[in-house]
C-alpha positions in Angstrom: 91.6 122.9 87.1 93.7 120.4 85.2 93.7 117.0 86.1 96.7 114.9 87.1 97.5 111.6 88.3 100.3 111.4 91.1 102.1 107.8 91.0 104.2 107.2 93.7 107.3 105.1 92.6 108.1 103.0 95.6 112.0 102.1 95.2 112.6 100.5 98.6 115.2 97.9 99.7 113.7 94.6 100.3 114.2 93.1 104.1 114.8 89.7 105.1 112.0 88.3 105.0 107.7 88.7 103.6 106.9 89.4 107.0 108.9 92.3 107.2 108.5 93.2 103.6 104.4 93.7 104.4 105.1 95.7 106.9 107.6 98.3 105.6 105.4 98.1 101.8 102.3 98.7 104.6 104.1 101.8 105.7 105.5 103.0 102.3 102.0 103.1 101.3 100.8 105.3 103.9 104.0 107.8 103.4 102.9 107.8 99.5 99.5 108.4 100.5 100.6 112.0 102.8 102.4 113.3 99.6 99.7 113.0 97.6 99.6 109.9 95.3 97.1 108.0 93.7 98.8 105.2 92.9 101.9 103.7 94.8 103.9 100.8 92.9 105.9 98.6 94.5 109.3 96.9 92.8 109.0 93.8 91.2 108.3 90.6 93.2 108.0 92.8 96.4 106.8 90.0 98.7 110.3 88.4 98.4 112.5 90.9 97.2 113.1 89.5 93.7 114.6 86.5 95.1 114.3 83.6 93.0 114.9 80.2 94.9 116.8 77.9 92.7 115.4 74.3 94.9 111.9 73.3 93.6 110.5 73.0 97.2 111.1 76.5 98.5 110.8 78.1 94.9 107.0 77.0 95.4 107.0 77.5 99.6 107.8 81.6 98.5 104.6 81.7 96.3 102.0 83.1 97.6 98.1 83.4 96.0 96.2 86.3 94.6 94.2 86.1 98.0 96.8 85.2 100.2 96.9 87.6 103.8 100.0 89.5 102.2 98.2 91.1 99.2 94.9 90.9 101.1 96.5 93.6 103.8 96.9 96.0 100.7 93.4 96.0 99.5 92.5 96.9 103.0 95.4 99.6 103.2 94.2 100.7 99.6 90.3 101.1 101.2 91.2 102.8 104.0 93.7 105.3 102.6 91.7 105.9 99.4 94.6 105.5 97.5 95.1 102.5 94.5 98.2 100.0 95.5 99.6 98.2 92.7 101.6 95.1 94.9 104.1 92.9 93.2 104.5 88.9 94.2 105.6 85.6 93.5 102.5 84.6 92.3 101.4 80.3 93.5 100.5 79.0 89.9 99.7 74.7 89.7 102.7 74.5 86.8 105.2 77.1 88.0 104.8 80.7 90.0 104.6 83.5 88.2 105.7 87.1 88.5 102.7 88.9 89.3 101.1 92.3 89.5 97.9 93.1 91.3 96.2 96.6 91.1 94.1 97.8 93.8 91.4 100.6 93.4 91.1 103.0 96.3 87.8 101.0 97.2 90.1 97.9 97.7 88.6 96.5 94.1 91.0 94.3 92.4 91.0 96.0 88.9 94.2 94.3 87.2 95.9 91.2 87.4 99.0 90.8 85.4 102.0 87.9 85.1 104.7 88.4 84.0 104.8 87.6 79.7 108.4 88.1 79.0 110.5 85.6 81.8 114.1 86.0 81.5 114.0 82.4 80.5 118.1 82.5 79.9 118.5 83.1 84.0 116.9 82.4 87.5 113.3 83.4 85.9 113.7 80.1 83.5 111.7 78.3 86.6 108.5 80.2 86.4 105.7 80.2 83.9 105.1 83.3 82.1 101.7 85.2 81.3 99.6 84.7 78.9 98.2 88.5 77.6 98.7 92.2 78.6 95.6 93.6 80.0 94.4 97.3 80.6 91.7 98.5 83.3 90.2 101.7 84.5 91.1 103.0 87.4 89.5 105.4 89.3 91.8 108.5 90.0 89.4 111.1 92.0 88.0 113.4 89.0 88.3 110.9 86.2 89.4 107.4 85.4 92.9 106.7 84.0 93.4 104.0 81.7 96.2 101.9 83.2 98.1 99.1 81.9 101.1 97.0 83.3 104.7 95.4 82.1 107.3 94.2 84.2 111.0 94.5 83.4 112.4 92.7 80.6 109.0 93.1 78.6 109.8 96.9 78.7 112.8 95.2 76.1 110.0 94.6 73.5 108.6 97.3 71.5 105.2 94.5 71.6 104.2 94.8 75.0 103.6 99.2 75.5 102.3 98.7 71.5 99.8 96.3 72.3 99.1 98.1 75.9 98.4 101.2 73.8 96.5 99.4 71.4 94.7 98.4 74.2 93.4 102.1 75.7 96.3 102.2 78.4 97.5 106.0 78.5 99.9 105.0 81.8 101.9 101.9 81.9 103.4 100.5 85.1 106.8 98.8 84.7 107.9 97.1 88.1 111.2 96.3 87.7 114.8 94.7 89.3 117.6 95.2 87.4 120.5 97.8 86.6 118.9 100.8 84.9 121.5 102.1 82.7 121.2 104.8 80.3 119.9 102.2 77.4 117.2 101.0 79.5 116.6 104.3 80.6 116.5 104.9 76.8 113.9 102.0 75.9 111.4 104.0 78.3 111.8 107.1 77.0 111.5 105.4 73.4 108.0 103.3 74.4 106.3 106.5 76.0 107.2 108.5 72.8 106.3 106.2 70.7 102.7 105.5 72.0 102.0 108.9 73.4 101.9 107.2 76.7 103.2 107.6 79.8 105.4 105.0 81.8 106.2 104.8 85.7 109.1 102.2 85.9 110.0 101.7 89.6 113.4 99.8 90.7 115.1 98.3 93.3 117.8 100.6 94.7 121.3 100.3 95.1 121.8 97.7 97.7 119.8 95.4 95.9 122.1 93.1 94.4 122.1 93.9 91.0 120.1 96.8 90.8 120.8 100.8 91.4 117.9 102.7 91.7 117.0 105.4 88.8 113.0 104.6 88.9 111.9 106.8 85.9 108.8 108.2 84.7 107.8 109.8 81.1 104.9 111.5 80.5 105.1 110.7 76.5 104.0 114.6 75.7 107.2 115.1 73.3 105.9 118.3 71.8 103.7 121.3 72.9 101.8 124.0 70.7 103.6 126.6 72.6 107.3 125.2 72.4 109.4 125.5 69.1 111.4 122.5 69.9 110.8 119.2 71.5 110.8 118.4 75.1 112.4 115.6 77.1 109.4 113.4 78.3 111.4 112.7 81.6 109.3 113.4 84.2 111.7 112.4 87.3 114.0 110.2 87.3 115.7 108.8 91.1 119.0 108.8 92.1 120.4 105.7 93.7 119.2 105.9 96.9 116.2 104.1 98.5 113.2 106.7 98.5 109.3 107.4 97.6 109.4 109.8 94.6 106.4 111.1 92.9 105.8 111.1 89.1 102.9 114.0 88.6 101.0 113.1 84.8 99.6 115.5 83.2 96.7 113.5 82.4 94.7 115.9 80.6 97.5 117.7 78.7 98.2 113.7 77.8 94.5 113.3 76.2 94.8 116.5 74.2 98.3 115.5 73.2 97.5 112.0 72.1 94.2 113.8 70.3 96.4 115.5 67.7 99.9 114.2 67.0 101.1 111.6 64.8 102.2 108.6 66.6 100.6 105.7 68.8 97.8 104.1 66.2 97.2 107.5 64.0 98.8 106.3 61.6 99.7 102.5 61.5 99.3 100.1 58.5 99.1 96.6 60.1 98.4 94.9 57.1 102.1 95.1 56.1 103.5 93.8 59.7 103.0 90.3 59.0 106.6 89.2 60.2 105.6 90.6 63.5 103.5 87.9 64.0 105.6 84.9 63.2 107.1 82.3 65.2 109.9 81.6 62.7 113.4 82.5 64.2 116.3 82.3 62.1 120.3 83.0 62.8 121.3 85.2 64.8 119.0 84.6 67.1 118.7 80.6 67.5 119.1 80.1 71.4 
């Protein structure tokens, strides 16, 4: 029997408040958990619906910790279902909050904690502190473990962040995400998984959410197969506008063979003549 690893892409529409936001992410869990997923990722900054106070005071009142009741109720929820939960938060930090992942195994173990390294620094996000490093875990998935990392939105902009995830072991990325996904952000997935032979579960806000529209994707980064002539559209599903739980189905072992044989990911990379990549000069155009 092939294995696979079932990600259920949560896109929900945020309510008014965190109260009601545990309780409805509480219940989308469980739904995820009756179709069959492993994993269920929420939207970005779930606890508050990716609302970004502007006024010092309540920017920090609408952080909450790592251990804080609301993610604590989804390492329970992740224990009893036997399912991992990967919840998203406005993370308390002692300079600024940050935008935060946690990922839950289905023991309730707390195997990844991520912030957030790319802020949108030119909008609302210019009043949080961003991460520090990418990080990847392994995550128990029934028959095997899965090598999971984690991005959120704008670093999916950066060819750096699934490169160093990659470099790292990840072979799925998790990209919560609030923002209009159009076909060129649509297009910088598709470009990371193939790039890495990796696959990437993006999951968005849907339409309703002011400006956002749905379309949580996921690619499987398998571009060709032995059998096929031709290559193949990595899309594994992609979601209309409409608020839903959709489930992205990797072909985890078809993946490892994959990433075994072909060309791209680390095969065949020459750092020694990226050297640019690493510098902290900017020059015009792009003086901000």
């Amino acid at each position: 029997m092939t294995n696979s690893f079932k990600v259920a892409l949560l896109q929900l529409l945020p309510m008014e408040n965190q109260e009601q936001n545990l309780s409805k992410g509480l219940e989308a869990c469980r739904r995820a958990k009756a179709i069959g997923a492993d994993l269920a990722v929420f939207p970005e900054m779930w606890n508050i619906g990716y609302k970004i106070p502007a006024e010092p005071n309540e920017l920090n009142l609408s952080a909450i910790a790592h251990d804080d009741s609301f993610v604590k109720s989804f390492t329970s929820l992740a224990r009893e279902l036997e399912m991992a939960i990967a919840i998203t938060f406005l993370e308390k930090h002692e300079d600024a909050p940050k935008n935060t992942v946690c990922v839950f195994d289905k023991f309730g173990n707390l195997k990844l904690k991520y912030s957030k390294v790319h802020t949108c620094v030119f909008g609302d996000e210019r009043v949080l502190s961003a991460g520090e490093e990418f990080f990847v875990t392994e995550l128990d998935a029934g028959n095997d473990t899965v090598k999971l990392g984690a991005m959120i939105c704008y670093d999916r902009e950066f060819p750096e962040s699934a490169r160093i995830l990659m470099l790292k072991g990840a072979e799925i990325i998790i990209t919560p995400n609030a923002c209009p996904m159009e076909i060129n952000r649509i297009s910088q997935l598709r470009a990371r998984a193939y790039e890495n032979m990796v696959g990437i579960a993006t999951v968005n806000y849907p339409k309703g959410q002011p400006d956002c529209n749905g379309h949580s994707t996921a690619f499987d980064g398998i571009a060709y197969r032995i059998d096929e002539p031709c290559s193949r559209d990595t899309l594994i599903i992609e979601a209309g506008e409409r608020e839903g739980i959709y489930i992205a189905d990797f072909p985890i072992d078809e993946l490892r063979r994959y990433r075994s044989r072909e060309v791209h990911g680390n095969a065949y990379r020459q750092p020694d003549k990226y050297k640019e990549l690493i510098s902290t000069e900017k020059k015009y155009p792009f003086i901000r």
